[in-house]
PDB file with SEQRES, HELIX, SHEET and CRYST1 records, atoms N, CA, C and O in Angstrom:
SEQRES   1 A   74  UNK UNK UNK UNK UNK UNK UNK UNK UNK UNK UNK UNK UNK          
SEQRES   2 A   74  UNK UNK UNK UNK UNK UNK UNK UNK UNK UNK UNK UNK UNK          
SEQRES   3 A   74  UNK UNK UNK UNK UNK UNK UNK UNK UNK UNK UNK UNK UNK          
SEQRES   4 A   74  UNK UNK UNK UNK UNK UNK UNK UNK UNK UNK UNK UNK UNK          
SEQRES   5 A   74  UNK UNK UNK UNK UNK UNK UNK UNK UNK UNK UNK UNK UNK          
SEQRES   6 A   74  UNK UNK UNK UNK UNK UNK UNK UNK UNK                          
HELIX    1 AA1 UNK A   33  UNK A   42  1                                  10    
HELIX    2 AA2 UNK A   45  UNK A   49  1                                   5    
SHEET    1 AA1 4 UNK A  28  UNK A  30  0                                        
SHEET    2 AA1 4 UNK A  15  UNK A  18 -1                                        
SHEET    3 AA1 4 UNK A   2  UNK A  10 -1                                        
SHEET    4 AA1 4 UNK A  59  UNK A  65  1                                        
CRYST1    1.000    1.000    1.000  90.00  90.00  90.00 P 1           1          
ATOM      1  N   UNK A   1      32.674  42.770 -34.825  1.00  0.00           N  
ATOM      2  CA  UNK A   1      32.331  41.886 -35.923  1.00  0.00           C  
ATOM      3  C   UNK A   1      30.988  41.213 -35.622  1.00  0.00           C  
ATOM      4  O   UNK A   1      30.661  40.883 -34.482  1.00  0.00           O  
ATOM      5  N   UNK A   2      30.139  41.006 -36.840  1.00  0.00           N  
ATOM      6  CA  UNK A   2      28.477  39.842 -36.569  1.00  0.00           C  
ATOM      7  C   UNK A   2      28.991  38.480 -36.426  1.00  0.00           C  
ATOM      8  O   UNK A   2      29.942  38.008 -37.049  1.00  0.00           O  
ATOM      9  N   UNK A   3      28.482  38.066 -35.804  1.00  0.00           N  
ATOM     10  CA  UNK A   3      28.068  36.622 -35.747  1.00  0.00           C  
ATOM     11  C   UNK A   3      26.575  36.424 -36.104  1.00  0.00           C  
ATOM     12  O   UNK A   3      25.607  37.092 -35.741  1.00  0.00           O  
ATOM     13  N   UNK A   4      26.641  35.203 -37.007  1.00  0.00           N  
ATOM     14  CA  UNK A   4      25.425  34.510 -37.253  1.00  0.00           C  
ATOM     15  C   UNK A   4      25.367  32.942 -36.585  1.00  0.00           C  
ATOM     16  O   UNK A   4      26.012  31.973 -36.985  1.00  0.00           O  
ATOM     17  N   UNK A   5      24.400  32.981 -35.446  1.00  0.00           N  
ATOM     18  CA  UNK A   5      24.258  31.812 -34.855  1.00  0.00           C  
ATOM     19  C   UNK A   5      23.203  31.127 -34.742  1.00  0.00           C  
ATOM     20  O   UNK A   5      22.315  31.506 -33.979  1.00  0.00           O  
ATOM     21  N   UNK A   6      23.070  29.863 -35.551  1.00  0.00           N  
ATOM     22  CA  UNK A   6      21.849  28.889 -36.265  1.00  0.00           C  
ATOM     23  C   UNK A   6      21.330  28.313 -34.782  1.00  0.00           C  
ATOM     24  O   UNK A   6      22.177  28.007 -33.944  1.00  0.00           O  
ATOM     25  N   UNK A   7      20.233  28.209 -34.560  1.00  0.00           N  
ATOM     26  CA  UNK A   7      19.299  27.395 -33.634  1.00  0.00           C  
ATOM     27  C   UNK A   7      18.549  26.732 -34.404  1.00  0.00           C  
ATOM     28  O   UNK A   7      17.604  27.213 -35.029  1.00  0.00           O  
ATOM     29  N   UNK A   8      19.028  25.169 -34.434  1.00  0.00           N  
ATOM     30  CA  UNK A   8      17.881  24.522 -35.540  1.00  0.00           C  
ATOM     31  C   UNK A   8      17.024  23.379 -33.941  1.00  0.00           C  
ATOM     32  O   UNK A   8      17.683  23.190 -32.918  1.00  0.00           O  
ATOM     33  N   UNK A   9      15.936  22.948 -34.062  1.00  0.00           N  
ATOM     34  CA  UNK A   9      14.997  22.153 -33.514  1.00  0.00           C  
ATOM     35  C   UNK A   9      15.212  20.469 -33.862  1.00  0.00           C  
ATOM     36  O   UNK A   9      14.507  19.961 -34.734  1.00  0.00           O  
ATOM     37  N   UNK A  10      16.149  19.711 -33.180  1.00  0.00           N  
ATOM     38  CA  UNK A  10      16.171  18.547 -33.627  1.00  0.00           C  
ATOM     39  C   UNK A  10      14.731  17.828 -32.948  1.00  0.00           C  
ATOM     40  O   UNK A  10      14.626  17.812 -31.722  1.00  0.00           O  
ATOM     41  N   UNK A  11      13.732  17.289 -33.739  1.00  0.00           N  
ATOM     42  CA  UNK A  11      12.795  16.754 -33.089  1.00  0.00           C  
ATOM     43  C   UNK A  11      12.502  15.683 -32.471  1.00  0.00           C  
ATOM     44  O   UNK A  11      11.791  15.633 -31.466  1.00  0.00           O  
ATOM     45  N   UNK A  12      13.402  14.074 -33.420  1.00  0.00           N  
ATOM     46  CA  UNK A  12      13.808  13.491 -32.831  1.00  0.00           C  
ATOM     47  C   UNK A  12      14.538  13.109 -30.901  1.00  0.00           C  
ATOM     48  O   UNK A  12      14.262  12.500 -29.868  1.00  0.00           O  
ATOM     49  N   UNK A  13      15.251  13.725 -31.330  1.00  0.00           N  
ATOM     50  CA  UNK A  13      16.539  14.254 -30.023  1.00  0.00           C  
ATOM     51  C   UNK A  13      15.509  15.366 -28.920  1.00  0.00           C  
ATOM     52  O   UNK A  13      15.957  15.455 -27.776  1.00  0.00           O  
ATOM     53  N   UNK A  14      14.848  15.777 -29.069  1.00  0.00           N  
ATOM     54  CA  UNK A  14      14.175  17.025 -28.862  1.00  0.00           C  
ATOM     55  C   UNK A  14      14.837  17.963 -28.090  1.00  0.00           C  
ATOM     56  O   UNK A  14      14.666  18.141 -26.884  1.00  0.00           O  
ATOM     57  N   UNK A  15      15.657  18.602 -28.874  1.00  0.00           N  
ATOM     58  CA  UNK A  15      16.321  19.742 -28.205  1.00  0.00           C  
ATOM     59  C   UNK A  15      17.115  20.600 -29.312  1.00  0.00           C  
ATOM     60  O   UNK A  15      17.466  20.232 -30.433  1.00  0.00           O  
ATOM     61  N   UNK A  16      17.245  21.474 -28.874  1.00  0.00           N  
ATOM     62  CA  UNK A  16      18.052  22.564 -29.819  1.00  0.00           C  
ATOM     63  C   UNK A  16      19.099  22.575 -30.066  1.00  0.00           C  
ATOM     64  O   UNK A  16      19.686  22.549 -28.984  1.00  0.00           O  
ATOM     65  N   UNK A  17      19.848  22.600 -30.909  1.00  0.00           N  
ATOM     66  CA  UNK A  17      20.933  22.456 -31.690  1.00  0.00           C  
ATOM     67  C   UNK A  17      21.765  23.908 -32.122  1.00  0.00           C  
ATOM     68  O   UNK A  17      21.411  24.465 -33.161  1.00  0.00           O  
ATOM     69  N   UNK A  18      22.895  24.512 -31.287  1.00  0.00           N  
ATOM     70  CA  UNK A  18      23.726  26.113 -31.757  1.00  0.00           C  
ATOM     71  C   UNK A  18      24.648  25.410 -32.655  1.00  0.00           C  
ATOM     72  O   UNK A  18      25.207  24.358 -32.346  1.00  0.00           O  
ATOM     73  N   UNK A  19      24.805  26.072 -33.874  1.00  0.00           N  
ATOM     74  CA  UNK A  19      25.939  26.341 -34.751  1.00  0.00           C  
ATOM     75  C   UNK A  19      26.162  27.319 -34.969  1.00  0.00           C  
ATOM     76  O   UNK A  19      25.479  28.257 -34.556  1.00  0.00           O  
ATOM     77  N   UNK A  20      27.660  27.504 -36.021  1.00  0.00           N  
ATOM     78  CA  UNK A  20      27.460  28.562 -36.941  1.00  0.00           C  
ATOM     79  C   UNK A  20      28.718  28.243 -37.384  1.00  0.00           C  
ATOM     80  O   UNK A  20      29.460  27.462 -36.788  1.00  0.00           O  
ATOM     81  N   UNK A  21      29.036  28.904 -38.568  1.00  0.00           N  
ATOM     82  CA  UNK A  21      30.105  28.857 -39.564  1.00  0.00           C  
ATOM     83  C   UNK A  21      30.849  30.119 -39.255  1.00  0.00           C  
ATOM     84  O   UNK A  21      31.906  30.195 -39.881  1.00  0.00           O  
ATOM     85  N   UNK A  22      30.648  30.919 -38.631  1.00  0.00           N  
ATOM     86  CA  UNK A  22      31.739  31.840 -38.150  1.00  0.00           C  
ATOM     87  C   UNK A  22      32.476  32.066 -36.883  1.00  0.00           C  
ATOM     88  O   UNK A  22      33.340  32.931 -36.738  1.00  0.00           O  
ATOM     89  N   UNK A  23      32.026  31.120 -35.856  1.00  0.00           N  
ATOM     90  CA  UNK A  23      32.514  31.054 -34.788  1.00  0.00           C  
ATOM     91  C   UNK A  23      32.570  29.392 -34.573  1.00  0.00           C  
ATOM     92  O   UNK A  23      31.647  28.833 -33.981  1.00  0.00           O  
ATOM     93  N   UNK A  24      33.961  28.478 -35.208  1.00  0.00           N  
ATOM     94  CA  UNK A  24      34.585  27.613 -35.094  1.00  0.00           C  
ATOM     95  C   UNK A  24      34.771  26.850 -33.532  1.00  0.00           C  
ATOM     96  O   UNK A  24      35.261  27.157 -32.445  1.00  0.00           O  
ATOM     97  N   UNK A  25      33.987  25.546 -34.200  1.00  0.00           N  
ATOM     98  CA  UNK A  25      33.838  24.839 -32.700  1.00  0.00           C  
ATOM     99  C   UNK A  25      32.687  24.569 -31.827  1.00  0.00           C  
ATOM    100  O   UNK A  25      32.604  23.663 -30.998  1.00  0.00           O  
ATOM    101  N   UNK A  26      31.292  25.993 -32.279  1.00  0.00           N  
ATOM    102  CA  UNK A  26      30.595  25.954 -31.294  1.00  0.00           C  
ATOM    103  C   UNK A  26      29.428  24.861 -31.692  1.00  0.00           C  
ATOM    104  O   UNK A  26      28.617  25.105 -32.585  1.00  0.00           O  
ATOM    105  N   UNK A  27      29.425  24.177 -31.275  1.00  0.00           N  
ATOM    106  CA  UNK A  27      28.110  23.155 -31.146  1.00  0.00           C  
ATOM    107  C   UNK A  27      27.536  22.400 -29.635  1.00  0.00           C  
ATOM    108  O   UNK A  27      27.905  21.498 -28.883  1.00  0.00           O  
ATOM    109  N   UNK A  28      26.154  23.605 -29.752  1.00  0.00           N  
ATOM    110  CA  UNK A  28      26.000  23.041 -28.078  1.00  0.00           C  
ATOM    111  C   UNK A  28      24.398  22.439 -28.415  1.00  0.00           C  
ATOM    112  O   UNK A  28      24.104  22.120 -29.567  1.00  0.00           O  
ATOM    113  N   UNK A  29      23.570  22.342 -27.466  1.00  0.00           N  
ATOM    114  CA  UNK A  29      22.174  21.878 -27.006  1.00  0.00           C  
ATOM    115  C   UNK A  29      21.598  21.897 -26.161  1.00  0.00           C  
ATOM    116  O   UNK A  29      22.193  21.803 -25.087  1.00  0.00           O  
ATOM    117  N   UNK A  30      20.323  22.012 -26.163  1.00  0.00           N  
ATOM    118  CA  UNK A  30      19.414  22.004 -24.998  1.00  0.00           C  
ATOM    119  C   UNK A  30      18.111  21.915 -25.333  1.00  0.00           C  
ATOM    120  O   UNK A  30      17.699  22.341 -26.412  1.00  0.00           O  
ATOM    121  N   UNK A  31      17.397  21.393 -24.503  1.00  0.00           N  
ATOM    122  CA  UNK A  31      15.910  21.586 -24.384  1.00  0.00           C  
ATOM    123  C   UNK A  31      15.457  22.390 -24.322  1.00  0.00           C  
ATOM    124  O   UNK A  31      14.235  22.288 -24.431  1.00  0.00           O  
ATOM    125  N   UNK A  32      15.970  23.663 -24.127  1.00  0.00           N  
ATOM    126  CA  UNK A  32      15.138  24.584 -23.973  1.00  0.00           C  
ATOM    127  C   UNK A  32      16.264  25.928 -24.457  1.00  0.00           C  
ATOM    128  O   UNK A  32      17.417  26.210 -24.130  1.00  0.00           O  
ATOM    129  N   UNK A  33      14.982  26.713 -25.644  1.00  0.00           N  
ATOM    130  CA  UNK A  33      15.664  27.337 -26.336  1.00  0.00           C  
ATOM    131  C   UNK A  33      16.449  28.666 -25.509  1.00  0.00           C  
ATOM    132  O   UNK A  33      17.452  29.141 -26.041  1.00  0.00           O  
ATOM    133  N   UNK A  34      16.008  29.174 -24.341  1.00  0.00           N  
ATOM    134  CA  UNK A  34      16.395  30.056 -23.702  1.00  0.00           C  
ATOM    135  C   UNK A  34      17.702  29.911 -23.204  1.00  0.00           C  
ATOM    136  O   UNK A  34      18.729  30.576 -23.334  1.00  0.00           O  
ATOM    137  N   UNK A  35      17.374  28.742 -22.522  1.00  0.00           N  
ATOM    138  CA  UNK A  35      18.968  28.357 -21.671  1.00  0.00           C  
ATOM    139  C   UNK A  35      20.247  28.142 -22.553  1.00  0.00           C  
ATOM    140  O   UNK A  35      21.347  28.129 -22.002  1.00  0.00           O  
ATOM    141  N   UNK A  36      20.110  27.941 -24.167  1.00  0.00           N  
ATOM    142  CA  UNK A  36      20.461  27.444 -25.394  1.00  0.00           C  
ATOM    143  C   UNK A  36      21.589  28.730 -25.497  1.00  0.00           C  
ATOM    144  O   UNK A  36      22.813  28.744 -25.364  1.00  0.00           O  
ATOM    145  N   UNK A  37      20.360  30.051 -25.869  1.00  0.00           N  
ATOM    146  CA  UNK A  37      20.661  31.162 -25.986  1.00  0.00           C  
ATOM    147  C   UNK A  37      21.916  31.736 -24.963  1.00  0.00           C  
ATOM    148  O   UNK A  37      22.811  32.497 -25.331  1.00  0.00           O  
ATOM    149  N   UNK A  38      21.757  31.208 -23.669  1.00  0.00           N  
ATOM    150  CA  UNK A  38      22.585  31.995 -22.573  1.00  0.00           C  
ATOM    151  C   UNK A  38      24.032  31.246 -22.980  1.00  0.00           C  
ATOM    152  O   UNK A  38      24.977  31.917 -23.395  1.00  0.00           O  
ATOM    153  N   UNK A  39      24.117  29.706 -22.811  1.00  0.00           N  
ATOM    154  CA  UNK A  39      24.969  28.775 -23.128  1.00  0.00           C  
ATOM    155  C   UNK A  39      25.609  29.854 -24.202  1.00  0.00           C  
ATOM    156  O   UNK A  39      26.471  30.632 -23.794  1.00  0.00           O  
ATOM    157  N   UNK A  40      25.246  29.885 -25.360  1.00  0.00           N  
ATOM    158  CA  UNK A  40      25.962  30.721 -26.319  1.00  0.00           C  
ATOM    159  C   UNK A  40      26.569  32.018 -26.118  1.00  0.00           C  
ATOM    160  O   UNK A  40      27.774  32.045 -26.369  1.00  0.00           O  
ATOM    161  N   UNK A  41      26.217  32.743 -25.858  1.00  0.00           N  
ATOM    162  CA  UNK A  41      26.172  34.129 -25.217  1.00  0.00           C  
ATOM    163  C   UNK A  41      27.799  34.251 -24.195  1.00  0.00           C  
ATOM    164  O   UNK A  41      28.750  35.028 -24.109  1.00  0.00           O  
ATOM    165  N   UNK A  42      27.274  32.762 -23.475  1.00  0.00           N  
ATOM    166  CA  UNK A  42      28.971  32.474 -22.520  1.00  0.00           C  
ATOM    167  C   UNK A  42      30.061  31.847 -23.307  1.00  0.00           C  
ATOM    168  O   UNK A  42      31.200  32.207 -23.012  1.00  0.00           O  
ATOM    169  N   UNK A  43      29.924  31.010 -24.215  1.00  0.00           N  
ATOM    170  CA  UNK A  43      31.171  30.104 -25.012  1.00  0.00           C  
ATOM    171  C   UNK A  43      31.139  30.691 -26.089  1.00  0.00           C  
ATOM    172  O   UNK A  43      31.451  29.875 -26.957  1.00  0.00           O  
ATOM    173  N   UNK A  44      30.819  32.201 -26.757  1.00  0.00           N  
ATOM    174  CA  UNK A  44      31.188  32.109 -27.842  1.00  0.00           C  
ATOM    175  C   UNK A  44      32.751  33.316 -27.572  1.00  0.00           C  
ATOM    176  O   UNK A  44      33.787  33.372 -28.235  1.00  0.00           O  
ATOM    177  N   UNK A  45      32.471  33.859 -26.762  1.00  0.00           N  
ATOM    178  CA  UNK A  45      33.657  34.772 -26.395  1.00  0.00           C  
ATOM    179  C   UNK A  45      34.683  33.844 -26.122  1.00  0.00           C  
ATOM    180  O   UNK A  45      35.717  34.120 -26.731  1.00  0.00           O  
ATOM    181  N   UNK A  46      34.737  33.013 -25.537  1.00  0.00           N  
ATOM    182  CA  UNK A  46      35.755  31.663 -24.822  1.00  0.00           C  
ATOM    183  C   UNK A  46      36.122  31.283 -26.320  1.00  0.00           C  
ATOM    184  O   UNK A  46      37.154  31.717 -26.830  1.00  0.00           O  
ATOM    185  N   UNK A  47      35.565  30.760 -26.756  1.00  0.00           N  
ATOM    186  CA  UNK A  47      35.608  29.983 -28.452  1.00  0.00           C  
ATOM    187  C   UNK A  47      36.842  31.094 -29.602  1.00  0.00           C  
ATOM    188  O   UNK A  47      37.789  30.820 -30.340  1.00  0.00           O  
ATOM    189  N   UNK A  48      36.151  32.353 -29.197  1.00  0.00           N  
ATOM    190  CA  UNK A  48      36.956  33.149 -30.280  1.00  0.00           C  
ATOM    191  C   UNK A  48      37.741  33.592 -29.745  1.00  0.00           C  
ATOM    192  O   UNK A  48      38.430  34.277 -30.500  1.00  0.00           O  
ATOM    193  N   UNK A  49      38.198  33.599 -28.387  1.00  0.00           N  
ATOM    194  CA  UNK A  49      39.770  33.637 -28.062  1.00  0.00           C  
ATOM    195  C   UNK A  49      40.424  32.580 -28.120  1.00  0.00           C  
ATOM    196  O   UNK A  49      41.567  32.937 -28.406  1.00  0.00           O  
ATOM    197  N   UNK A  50      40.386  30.982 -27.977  1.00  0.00           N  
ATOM    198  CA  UNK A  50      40.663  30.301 -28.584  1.00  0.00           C  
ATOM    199  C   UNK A  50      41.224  30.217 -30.117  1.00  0.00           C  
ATOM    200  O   UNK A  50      41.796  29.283 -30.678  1.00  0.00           O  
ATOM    201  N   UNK A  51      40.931  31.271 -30.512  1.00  0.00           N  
ATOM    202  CA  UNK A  51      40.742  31.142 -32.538  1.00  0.00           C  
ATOM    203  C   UNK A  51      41.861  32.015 -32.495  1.00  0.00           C  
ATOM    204  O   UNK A  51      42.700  31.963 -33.395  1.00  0.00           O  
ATOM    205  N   UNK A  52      41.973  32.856 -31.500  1.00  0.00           N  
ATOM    206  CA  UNK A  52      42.698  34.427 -31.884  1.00  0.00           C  
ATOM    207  C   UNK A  52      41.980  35.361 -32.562  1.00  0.00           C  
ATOM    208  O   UNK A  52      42.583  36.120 -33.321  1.00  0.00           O  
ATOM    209  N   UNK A  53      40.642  35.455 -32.410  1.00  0.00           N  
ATOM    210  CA  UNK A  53      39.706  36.724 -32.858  1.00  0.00           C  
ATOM    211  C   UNK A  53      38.998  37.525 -31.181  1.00  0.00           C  
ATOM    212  O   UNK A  53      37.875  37.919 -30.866  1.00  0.00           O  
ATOM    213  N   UNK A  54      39.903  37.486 -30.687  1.00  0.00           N  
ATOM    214  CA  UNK A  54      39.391  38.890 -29.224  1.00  0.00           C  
ATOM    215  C   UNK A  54      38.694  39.991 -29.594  1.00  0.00           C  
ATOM    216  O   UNK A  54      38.806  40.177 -30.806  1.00  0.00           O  
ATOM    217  N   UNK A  55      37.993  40.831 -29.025  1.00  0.00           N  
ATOM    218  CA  UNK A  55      36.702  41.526 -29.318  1.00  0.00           C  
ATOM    219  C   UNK A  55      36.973  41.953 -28.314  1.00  0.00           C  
ATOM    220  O   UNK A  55      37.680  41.347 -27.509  1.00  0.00           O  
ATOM    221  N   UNK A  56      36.354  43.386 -28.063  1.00  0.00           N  
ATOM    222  CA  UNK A  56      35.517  44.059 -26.473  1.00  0.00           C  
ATOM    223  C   UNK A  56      34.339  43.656 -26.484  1.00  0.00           C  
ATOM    224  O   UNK A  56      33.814  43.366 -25.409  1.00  0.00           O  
ATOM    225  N   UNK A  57      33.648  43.538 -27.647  1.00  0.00           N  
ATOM    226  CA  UNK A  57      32.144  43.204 -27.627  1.00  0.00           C  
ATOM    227  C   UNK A  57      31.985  42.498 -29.060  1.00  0.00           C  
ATOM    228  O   UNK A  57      32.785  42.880 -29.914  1.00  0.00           O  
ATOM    229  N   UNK A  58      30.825  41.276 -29.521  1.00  0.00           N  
ATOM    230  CA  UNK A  58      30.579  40.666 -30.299  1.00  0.00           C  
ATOM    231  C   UNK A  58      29.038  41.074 -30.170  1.00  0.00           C  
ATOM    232  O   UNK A  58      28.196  41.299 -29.300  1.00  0.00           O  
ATOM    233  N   UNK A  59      29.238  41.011 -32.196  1.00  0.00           N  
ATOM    234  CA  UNK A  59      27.338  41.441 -32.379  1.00  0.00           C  
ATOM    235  C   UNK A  59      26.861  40.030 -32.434  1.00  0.00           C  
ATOM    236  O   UNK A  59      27.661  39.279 -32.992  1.00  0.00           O  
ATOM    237  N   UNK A  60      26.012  39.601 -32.098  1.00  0.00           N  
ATOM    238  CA  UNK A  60      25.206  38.277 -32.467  1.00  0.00           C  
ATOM    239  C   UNK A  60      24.195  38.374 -33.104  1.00  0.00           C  
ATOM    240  O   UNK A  60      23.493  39.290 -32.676  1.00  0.00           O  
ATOM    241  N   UNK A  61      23.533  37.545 -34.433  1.00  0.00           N  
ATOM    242  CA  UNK A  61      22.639  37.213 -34.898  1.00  0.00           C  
ATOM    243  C   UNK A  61      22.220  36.282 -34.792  1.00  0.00           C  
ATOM    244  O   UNK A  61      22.680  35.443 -35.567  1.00  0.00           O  
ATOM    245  N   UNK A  62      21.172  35.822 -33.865  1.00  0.00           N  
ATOM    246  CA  UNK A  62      19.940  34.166 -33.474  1.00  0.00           C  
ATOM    247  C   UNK A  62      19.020  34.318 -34.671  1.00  0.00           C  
ATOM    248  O   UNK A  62      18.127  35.143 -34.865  1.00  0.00           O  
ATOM    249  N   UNK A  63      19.628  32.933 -35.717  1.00  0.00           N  
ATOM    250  CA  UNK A  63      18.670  32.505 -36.544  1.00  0.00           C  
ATOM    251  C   UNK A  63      18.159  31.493 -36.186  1.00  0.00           C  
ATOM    252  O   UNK A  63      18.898  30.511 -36.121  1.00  0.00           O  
ATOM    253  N   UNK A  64      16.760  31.339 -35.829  1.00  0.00           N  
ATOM    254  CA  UNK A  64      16.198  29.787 -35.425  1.00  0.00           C  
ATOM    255  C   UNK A  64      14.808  29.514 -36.623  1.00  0.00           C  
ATOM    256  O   UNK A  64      13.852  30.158 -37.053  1.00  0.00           O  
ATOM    257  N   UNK A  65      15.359  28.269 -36.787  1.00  0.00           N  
ATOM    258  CA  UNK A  65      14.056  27.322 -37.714  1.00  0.00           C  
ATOM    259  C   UNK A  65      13.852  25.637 -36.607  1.00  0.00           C  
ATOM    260  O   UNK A  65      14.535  24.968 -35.831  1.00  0.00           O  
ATOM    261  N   UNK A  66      12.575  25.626 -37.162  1.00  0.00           N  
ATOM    262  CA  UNK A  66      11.852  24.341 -36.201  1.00  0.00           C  
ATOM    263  C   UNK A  66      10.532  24.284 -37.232  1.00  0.00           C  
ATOM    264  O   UNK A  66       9.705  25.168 -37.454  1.00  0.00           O  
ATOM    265  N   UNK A  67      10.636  22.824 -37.828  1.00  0.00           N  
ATOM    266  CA  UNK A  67       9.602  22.274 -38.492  1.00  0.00           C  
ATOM    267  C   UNK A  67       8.556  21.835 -38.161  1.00  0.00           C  
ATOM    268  O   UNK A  67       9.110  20.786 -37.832  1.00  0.00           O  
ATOM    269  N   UNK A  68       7.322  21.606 -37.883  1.00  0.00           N  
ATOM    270  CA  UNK A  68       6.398  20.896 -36.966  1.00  0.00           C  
ATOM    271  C   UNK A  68       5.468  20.609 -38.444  1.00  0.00           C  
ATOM    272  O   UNK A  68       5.598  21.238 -39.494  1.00  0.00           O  
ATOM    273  N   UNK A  69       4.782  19.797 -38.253  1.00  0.00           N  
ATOM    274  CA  UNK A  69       3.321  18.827 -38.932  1.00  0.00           C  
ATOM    275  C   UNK A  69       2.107  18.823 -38.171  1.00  0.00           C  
ATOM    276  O   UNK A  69       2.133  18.038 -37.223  1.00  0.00           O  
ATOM    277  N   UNK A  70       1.151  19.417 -38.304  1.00  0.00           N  
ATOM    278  CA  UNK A  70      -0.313  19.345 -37.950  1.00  0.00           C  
ATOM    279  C   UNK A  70      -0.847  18.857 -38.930  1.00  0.00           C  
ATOM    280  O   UNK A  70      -0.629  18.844 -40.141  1.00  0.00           O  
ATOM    281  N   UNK A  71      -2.156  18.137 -37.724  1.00  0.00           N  
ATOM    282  CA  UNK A  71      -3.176  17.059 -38.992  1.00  0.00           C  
ATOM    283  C   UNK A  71      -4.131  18.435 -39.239  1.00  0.00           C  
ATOM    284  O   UNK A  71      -4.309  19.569 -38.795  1.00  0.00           O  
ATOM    285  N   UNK A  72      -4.605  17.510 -40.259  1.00  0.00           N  
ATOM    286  CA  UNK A  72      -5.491  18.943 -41.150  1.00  0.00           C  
ATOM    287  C   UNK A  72      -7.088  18.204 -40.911  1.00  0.00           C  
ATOM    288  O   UNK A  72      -7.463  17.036 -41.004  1.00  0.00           O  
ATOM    289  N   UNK A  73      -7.797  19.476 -40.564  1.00  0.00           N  
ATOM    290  CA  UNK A  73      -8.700  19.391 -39.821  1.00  0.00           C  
ATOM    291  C   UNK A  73     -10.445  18.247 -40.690  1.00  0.00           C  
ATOM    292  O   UNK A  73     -10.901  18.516 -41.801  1.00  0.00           O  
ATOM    293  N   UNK A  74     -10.784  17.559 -40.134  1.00  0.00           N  
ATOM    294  CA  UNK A  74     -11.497  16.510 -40.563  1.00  0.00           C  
ATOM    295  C   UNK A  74     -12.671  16.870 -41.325  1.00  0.00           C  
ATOM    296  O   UNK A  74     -13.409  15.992 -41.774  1.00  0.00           O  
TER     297      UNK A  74                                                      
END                                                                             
């Protein structure tokens, strides 16, 4: 089965933010989007046996958005 898993950029907070609406429960973070990625990669298998959805293997989809503002040039 896909998974779609959101990486949004909290800027405030400054760190990354995992969701998703198909794998119940997962909300993690980090500063750094890589380590973000691995974090997920390990709790989402844990997460969906929890649920009662076991797999041999899960497809993943990393959707990431991050807003930024630059001044415009003088």
């Amino acid at each position: 089965m896909d998974y779609k898993i959101k990486f949004i950029w909290d800027d405030e907070a400054a760190v990354w933010i995992a969701t998703s609406d198909d794998v119940p429960g997962l909300v993690l973070e980090s500063g750094s989007f890589d380590a973000l990625v691995e974090r997920v990669r390990h709790a989402i298998p844990e997460l969906l046996s929890l649920n009662s959805q076991s797999a041999p293997y899960y497809n993943l989809t990393f959707l990431s958005e991050r807003h930024d503002r630059v001044m415009a040039a003088q």
